[in-house]
N, C-alpha and C positions, 0 to 999 in steps of 0.2 A: 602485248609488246613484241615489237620483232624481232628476229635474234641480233641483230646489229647492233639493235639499242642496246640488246641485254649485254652485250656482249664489249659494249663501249661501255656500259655502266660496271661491267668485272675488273676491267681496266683499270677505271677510274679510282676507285675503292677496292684494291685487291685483297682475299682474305689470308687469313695467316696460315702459312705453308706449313705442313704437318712434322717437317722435322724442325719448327721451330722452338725452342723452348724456354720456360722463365723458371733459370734455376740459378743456383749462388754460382756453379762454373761461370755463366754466361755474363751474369754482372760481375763477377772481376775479369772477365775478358777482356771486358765492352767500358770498364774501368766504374761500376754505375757506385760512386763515393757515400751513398747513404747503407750501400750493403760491406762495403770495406773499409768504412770508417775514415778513406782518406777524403774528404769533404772536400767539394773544387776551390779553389781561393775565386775564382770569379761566381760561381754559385753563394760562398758566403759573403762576396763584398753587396751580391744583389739583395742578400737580406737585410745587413746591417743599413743600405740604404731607401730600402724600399719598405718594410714592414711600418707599419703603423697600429696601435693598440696593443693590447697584450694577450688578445685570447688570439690564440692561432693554428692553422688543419696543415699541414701537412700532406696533400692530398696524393696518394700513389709513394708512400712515403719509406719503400723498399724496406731494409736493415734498420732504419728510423735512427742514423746520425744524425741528421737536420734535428732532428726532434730533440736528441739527446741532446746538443750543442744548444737550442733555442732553451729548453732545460734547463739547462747551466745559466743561460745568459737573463735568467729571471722570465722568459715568458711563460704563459699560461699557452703551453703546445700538445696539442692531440695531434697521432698518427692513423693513417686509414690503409692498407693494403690488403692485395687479394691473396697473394702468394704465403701461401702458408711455413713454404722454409723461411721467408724474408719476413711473415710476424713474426717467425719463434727469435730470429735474430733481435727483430727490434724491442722484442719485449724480456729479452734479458738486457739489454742496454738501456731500457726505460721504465720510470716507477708503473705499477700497476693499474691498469685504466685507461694509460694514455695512448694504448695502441690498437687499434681495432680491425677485424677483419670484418673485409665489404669490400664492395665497389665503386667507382668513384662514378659511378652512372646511377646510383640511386646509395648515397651520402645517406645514414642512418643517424644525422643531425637535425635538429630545427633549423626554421628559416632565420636566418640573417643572425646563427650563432655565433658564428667569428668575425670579428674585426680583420683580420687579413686571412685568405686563404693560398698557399701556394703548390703548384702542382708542376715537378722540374721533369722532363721527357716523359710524359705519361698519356697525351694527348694522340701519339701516333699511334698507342699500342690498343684504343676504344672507339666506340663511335663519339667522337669528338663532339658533335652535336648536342646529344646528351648530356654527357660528361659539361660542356660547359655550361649549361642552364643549370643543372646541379650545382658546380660551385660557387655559382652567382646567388640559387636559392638559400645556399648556408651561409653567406659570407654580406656581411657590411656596407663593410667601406670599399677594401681594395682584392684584385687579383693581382698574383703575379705568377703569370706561364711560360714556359720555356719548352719550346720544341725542335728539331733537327729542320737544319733549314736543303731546301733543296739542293740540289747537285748542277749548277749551271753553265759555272764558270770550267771548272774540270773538266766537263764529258769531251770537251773537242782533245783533250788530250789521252783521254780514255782512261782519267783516273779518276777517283770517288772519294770522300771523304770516310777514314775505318766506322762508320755509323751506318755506312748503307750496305755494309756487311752482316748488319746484324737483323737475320728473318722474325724476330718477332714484330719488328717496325711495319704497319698498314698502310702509309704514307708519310711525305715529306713535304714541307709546305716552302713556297712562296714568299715577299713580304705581304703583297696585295691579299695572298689566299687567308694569310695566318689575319691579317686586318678584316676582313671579311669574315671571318669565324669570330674571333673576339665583337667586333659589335653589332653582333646575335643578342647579345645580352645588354640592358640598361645600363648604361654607362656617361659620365659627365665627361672622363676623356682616356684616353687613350695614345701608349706612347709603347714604339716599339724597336729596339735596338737589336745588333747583331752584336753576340757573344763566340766563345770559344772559338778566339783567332788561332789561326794557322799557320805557324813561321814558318813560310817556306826562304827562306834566308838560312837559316840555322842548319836546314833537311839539304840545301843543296851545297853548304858551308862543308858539309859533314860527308858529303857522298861524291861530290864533283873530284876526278883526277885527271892530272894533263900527264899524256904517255908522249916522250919526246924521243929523237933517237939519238941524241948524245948526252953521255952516262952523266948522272950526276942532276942533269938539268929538270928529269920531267919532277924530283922533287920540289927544286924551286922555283917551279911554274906554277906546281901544283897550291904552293903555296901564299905566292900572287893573288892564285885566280880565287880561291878561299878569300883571302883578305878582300878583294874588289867584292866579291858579291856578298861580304857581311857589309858592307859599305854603303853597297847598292838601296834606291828605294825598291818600296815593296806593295802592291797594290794589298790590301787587306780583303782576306779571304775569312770567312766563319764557316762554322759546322753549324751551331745554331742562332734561333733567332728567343728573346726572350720580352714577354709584351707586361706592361703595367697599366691593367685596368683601374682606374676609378668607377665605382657605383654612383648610380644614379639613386 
């Protein structure tokens, strides 16, 4: 191989930078709701409508909220994590059994043990390749994945979404990329939407101010221009993209 290629291929697939780390600081930084309990309202609306059957993984299942909460709501949910501060979490939040350590590149399940398997930002931090023939080998009927969607629309302004701040992430996907990954595995179909929108209405409601030079005034300009751009439309931005496999 020449060094070009090699060198296009480090590129491509960068590895994880040595002051990267997976620790509970990092997930409440980074906000990751299954290590802090505060569970995303758009993560649980995608459960309540997307799970199907009752036995259910968990996969890359941090602090194991998801799991605790699926618990509660009558399923039959096992959790899988590598991170050994974020088992010891999920397994004081969860009865006995249902939390395991492993990886999600080799799932210490049978094949097609769960009716649903879901695996929320886990995808960028493995070789995804892996990883999803794995959950397609334990899993039924359905996946459902959610990963950080790339940075497209920002970069011309030079700003990022707070997710591409965080070094343990190995890539960012596409919708064609993340499509092109998901039907790798046997699948009847396939449906893939963009989550965790971005108000920028709200972010420029809250920060925009108009400096006038006569006294008095740049307040109630300032206050105008707040009111027009919560007004305004808003092209919809996401951070990520979250995809619903059906098995074949």
């Amino acid at each position: 191989m020449s060094p070009s290629v090699l060198k296009q291929q480090q590129l491509a697939t960068p590895r994880l930078p040595r002051v990267a780390k997976y620790s509970v600081e990092n997930a409440i930084q980074f906000g990751w709701g299954s290590v802090t309990n505060n569970l995303h309202p758009e993560r649980t609306s995608e459960l309540n409508n997307y799970l199907i059957g009752p036995r259910v993984l968990d996969a890359g299942c941090g602090g194991g909220g998801y799991v605790n909460q699926l618990l509660q709501d009558g399923f039959d949910a096992y959790g899988i994590e590598t991170n050994c501060e974020f088992v010891h979490i999920a397994r004081t939040r969860c009865p006995n059994g249902r939390i395991l350590q492993g990886t999600i590149e080799a799932l210490p399940f049978s094949s097609k043990f769960f009716d649903t398997t879901f695996s929320f930002d886990v995808l960028e931090h493995v070789d995804d390749m892996t990883a999803i023939r794995e959950l397609y080998r334990v899993t039924a009927k359905r996946l459902i994945v959610t990963v950080p969607r790339e940075n497209g629309e920002l970069q011309q302004f030079g700003l990022a979404f707070a997710t591409y701040t965080d070094l343990t992430h190995l890539r960012y996907y596409s919708l064609d990329q993340f499509r092109v990954l998901l039907s790798t595995v046997p699948h009847s179909s396939i449906n893939i939407e963009e989550e965790v929108a971005i108000d920028f209405r709200s972010l420029a409601a809250n920060t925009l101010t108009v400096r006038l030079p006569v006294p008095g005034f740049s307040w109630f300009g300032t206050k105008i221009l707040r009111s027009l751009v919560r007004h305004c439309d808003q092209k919809k931005m996401c951070a990520g993209l979250v995809g619903v496999v059906d098995l074949a």
